[in-house]
C-alpha positions as CSV (number, residue, x, y, z in Angstrom):
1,X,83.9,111.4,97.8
2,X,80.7,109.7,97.7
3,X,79.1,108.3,94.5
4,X,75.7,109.0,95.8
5,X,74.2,110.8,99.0
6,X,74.6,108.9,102.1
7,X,74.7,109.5,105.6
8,X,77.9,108.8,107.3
9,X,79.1,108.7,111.0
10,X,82.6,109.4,112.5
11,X,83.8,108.3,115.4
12,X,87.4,109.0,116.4
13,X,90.0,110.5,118.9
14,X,92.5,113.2,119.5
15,X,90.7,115.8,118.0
16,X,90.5,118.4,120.9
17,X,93.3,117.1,122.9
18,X,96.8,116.1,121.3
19,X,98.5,112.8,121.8
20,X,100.6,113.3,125.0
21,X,104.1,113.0,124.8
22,X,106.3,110.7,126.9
23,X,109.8,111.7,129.4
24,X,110.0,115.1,128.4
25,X,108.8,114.7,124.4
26,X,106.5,117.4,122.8
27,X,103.0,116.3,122.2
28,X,101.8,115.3,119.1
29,X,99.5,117.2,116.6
30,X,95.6,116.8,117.1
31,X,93.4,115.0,114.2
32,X,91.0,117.0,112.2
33,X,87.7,115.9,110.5
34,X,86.9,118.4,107.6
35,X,83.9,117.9,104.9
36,X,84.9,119.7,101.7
37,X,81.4,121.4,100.0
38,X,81.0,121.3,96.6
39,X,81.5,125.1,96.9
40,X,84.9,124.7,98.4
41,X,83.7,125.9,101.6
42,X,85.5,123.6,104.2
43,X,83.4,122.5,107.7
44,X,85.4,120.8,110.5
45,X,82.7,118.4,111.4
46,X,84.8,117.2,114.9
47,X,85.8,113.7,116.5
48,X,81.8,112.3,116.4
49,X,79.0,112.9,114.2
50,X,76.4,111.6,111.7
51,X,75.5,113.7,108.9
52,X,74.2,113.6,105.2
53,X,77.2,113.6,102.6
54,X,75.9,114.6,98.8
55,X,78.0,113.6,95.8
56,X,81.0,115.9,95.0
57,X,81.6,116.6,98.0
58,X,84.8,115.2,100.1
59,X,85.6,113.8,104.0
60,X,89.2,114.6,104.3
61,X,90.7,113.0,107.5
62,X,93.9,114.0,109.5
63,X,94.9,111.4,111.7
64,X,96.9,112.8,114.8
65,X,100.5,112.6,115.1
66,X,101.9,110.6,117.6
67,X,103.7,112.3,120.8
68,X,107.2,112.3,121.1
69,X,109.5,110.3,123.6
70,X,112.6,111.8,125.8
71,X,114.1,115.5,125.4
72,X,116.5,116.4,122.1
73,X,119.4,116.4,123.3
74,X,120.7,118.4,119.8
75,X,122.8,115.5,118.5
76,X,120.2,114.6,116.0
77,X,120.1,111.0,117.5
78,X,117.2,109.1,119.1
79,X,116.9,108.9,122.2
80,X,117.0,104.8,123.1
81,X,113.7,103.9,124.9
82,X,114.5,101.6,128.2
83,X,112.6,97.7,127.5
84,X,111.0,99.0,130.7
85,X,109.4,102.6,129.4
86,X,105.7,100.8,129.4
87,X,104.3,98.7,132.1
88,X,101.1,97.5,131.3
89,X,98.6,97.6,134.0
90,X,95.4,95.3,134.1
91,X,92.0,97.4,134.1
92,X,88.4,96.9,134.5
93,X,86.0,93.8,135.2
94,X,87.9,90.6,134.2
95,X,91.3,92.5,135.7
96,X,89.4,92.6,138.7
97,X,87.8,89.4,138.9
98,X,91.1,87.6,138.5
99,X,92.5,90.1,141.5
100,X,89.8,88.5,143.8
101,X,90.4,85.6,142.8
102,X,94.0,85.4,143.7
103,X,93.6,87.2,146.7
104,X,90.8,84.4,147.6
């Protein structure tokens, strides 16, 4: 809640599209942006905007939930993830500088 109007911008992810889960776990929940009116009427805003913000009024935030990892297999224990379940993989302009350069 603001102690005086301002304008304020968001800018964030997973608000359409869940966090995807992982070896057969369910995907996470999706984030929501809402702006609480002074009337109580409540505006999801979305993942990216700018807009005015008056006092008394609220940004309430709700970050996504993460997706899940491997199937329940109804013991009620996790399942162990393998030290080999993420291999990073070098991306974009320096990853593919270096590439040349080895290759060279």
């Amino acid at each position: 809640e603001p102690l005086r109007p301002l304008t304020m911008s968001v800018l964030s992810e997973r608000r359409v599209h869940s966090p995807y889960g992982m070896e057969g776990g369910a995907n996470g929940r999706c984030g929501r942006n809402l702006l609480v009116r002074r009337d109580g009427i409540t505006i999801n805003i979305g993942g990216r905007c700018s807009m005015r913000i008056e006092e008394g009024e609220r940004l309430r935030i709700e970050t996504p939930g993460g997706g899940g990892y491997g199937c329940d297999d109804g013991t009620g224990t996790e399942k162990e993830v393998p030290s080999d379940a993420f291999q990073p993989h070098a991306r974009g302009s320096l990853a593919e500088y270096e590439s040349h350069q080895l290759t060279a």
